[in-house]
C-alpha positions in Angstrom: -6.9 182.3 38.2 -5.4 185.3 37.7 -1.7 184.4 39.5 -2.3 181.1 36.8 -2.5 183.7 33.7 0.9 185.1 33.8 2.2 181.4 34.7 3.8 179.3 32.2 0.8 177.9 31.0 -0.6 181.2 29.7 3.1 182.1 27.9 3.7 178.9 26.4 0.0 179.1 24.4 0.5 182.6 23.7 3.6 182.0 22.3 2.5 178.6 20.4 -0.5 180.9 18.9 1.5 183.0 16.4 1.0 182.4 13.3 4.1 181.8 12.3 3.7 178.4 13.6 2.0 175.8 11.3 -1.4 174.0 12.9 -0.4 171.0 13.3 2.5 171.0 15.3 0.2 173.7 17.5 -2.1 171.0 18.3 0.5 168.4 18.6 2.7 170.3 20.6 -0.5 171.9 22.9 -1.9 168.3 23.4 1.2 167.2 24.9 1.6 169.6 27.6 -0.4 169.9 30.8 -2.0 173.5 30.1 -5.4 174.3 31.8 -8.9 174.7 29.8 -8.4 178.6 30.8 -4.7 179.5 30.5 -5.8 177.9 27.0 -8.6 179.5 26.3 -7.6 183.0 27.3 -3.7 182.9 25.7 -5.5 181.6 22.2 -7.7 184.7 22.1 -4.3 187.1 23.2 -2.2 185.1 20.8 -4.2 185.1 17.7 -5.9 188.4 17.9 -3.0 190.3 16.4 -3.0 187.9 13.3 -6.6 188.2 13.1 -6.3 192.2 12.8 -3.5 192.0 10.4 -5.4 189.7 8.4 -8.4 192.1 8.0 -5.4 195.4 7.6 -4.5 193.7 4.6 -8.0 192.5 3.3 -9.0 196.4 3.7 -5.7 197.7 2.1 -6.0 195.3 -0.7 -10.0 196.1 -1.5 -8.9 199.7 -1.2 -5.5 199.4 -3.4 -8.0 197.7 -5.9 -11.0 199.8 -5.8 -8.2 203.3 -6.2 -5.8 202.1 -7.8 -2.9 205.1 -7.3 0.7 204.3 -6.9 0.4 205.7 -3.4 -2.3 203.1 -2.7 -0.1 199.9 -4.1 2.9 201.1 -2.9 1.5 201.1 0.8 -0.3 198.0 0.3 2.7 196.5 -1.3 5.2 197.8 1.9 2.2 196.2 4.1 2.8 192.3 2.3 6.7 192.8 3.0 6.8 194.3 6.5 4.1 191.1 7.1 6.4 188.8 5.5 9.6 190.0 7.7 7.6 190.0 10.8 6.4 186.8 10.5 10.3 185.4 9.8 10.8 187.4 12.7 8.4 186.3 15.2 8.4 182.6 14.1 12.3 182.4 14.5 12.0 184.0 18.0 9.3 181.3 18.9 11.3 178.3 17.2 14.6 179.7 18.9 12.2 179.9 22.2 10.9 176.6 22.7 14.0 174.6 20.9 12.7 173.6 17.5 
């Protein structure tokens, strides 16, 4: 298995996973390949981790901006939205350029 996680199977759901990528054509796009139940299973868990953690960074920063209130606090929290915003132009770019969309 391991030799089958670093194949293409493992890159392309990794890759799919970001979150820059809309659901549906995930599933669409996943349920046309041939990727195995553990390539899937493992790359899902890589691939959406970091969106899960930056979801929950900005939750926290948010409550925290809120419950403060100081410039310092919404300035940072404000800096977080936009460097999210670019990175996810980024990233989904880089994955549409990637697999030809």
């Amino acid at each position: 298995m391991a030799g089958a996680l670093f194949g293409l199977g493992w890159g392309l759901v990794a890759a799919v996973m970001s979150p820059a990528m809309p659901s549906g054509v995930k599933s669409y796009f996943l349920g046309l390949t041939r990727v195995k139940l553990p390539d899937y299973a493992v790359a899902s868990v890589a691939g959406m981790f970091p969106g899960v953690l930056l979801k929950v960074y900005v939750g926290s920063a948010g409550r925290g901006a809120l419950r403060d209130g100081g410039p310092l606090e919404w300035s940072l929290f404000a800096a977080g939205i936009v460097a999210t915003i670019a990175l996810t132009v980024i990233v989904g770019r880089k994955v549409r350029s990637r697999l030809n969309l």
